[in-house]
LUMSE-78747 format. One record per residue: residue number from 1; x, y, z of N, C-alpha, C, O in turn; chain. Coordinates in Angstrom, 2 decimals. Example, Ala and Ser with C-alpha at 12.3 -4.5 7.8 and 13.67 -1.06 7.14 Angstrom:
<atoms>
- loba	n_c1	n_c2	n_c3	ca_c1	ca_c2	ca_c3	c_c1	c_c2	c_c3	o_c1	o_c2	o_c3	pakol
- 1	13.19	-5.69	7.80	12.30	-4.50	7.80	13.20	-3.30	7.80	14.24	-3.32	8.46	A
- 2	12.85	-2.25	7.08	13.67	-1.06	7.14	12.90	0.03	7.87	13.41	1.14	8.04	A
</atoms>
This chain:
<atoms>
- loba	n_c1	n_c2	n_c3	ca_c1	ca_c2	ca_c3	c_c1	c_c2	c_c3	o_c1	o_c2	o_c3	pakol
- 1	156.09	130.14	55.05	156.29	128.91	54.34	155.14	128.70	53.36	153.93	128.70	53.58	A
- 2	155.87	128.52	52.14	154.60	127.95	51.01	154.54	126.67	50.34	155.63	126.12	50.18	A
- 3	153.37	125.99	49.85	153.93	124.94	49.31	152.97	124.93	48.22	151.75	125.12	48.28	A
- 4	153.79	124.66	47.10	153.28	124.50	45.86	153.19	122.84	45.10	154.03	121.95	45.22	A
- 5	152.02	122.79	44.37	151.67	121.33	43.99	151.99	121.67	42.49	151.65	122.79	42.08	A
- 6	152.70	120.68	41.53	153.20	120.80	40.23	152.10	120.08	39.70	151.80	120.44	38.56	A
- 7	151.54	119.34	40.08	150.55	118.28	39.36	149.18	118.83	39.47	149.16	119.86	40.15	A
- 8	148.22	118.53	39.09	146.63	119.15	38.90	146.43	117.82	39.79	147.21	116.88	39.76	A
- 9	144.99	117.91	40.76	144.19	116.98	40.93	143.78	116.58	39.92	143.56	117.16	38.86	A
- 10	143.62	115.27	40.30	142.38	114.11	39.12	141.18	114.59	39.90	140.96	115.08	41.01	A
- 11	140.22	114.08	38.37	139.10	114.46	38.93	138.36	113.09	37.53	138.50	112.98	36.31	A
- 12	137.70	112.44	38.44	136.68	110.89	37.82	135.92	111.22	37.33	135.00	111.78	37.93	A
- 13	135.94	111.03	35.79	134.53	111.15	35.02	133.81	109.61	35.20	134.36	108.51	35.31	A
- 14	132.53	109.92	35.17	131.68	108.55	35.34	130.76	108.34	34.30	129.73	108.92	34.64	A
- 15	130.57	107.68	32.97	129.87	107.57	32.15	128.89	106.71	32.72	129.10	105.51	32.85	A
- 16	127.31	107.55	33.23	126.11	107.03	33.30	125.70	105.79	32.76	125.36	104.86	33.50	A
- 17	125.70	105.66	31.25	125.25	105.18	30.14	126.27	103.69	30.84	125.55	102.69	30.89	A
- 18	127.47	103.47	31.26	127.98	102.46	31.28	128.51	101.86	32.53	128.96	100.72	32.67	A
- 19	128.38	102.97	33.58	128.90	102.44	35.00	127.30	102.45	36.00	126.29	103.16	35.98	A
- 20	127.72	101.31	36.79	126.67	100.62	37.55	126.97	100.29	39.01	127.62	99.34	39.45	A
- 21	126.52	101.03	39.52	126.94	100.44	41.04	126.47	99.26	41.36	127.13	98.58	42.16	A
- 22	125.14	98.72	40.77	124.72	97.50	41.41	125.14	96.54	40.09	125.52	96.82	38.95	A
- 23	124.88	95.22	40.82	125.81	94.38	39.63	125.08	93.04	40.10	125.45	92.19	40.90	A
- 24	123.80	93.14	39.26	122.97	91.70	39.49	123.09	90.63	38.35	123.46	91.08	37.26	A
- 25	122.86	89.40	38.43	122.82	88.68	37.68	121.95	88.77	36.24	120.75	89.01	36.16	A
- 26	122.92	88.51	35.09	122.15	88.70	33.89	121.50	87.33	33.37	122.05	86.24	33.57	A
- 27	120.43	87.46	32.76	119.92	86.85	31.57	119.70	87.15	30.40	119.53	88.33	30.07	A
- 28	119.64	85.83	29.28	118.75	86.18	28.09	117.98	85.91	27.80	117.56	84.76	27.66	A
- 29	117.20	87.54	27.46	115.66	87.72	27.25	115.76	88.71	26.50	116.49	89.69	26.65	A
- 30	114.71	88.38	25.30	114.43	89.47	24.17	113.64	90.53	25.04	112.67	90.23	25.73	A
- 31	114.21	91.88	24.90	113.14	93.01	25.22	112.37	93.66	24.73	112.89	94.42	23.92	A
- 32	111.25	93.77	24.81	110.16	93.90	23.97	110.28	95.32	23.68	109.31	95.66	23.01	A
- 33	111.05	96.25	23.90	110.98	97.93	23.29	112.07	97.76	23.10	112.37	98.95	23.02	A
- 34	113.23	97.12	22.90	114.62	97.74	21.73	115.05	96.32	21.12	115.81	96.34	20.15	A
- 35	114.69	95.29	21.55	115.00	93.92	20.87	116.32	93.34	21.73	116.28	92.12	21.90	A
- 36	117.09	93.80	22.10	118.15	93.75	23.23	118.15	92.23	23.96	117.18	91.89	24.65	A
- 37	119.23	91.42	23.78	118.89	90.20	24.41	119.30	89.97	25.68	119.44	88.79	26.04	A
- 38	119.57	91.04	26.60	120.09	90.73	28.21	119.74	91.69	29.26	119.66	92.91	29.35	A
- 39	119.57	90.77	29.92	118.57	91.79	30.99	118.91	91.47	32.74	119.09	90.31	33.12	A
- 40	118.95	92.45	33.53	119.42	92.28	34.28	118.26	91.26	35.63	117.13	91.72	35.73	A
- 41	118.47	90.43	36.23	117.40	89.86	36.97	117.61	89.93	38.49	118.71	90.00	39.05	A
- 42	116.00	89.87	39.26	116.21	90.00	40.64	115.10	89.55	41.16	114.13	89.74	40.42	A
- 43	114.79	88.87	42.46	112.99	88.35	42.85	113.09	89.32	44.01	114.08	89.85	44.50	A
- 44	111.83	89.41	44.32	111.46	90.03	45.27	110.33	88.91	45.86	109.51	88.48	45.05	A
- 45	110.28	88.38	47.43	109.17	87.63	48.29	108.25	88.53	48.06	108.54	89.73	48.01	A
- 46	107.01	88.06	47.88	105.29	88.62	47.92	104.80	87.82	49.09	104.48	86.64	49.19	A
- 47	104.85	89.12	50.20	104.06	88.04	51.39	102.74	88.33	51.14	102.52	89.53	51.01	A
- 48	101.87	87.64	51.04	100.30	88.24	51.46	99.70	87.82	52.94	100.42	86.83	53.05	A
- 49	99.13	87.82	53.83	98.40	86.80	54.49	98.10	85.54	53.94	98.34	84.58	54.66	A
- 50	97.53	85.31	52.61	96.80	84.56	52.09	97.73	83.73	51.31	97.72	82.50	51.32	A
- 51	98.52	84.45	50.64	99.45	83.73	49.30	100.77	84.32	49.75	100.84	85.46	50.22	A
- 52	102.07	83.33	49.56	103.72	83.66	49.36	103.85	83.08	48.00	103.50	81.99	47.55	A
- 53	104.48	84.19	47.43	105.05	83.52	45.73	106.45	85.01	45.98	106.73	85.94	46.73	A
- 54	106.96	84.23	44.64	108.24	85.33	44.12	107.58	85.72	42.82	107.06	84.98	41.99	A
- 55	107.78	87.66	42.82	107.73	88.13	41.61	109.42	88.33	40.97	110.27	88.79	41.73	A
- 56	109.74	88.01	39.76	110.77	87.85	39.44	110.94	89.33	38.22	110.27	89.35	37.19	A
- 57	111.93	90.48	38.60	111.77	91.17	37.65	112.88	91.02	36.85	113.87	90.42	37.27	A
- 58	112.80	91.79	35.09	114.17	91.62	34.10	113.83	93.13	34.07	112.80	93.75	34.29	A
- 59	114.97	93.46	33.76	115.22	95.17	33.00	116.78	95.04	32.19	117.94	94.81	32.53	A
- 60	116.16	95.31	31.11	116.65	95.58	29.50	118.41	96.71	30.44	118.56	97.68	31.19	A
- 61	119.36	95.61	29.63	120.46	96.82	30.01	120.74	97.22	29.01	121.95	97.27	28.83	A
- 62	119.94	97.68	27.97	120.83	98.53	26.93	119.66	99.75	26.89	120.20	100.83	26.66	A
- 63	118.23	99.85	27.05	117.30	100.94	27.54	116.66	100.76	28.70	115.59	101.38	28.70	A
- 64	116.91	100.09	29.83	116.28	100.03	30.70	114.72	99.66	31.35	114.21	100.13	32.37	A
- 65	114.29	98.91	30.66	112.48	98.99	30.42	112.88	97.63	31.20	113.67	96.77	30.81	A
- 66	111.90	97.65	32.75	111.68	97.27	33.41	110.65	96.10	33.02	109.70	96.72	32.54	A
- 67	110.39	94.91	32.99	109.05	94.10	33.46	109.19	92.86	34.31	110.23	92.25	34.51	A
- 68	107.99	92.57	34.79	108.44	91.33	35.83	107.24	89.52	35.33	106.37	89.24	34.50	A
- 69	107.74	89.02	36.10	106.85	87.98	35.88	106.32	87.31	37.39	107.34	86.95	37.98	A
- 70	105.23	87.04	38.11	104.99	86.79	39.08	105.04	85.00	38.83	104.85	84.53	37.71	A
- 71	105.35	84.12	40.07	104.99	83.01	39.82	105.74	82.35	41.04	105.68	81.13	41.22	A
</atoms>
């Protein structure tokens, strides 16, 4: 017994440049290396012993350039 498939598997192309598994909240913020006005945002808790604050980071979604602001 044989069995033959008429159709090809699919096979998923994934364009890097535009697919994102994570999917955080955006803002607008000028980015200081491409001019780009939206950026993706997220805090992270800073425990110290001494001091708790949130550092809050943006990263540029059209080149990626990371910066944060502590406060």
């Amino acid at each position: 017994m044989s069995i033959h498939c008429s159709k090809s598997p699919e096979i998923a192309v994934i364009d890097k440049k535009t697919a994102s598994l994570r999917q955080m909240p955006t803002v607008n913020m000028v980015c200081l290396t491409c001019g780009h006005t939206e950026s993706e945002t997220w805090n992270v808790e800073a425990a110290d012993e001494t001091i708790h604050s949130t550092i809050t980071f943006f990263r540029c979604t059209n080149c990626g350039t990371t910066r944060r602001k502590s406060g």
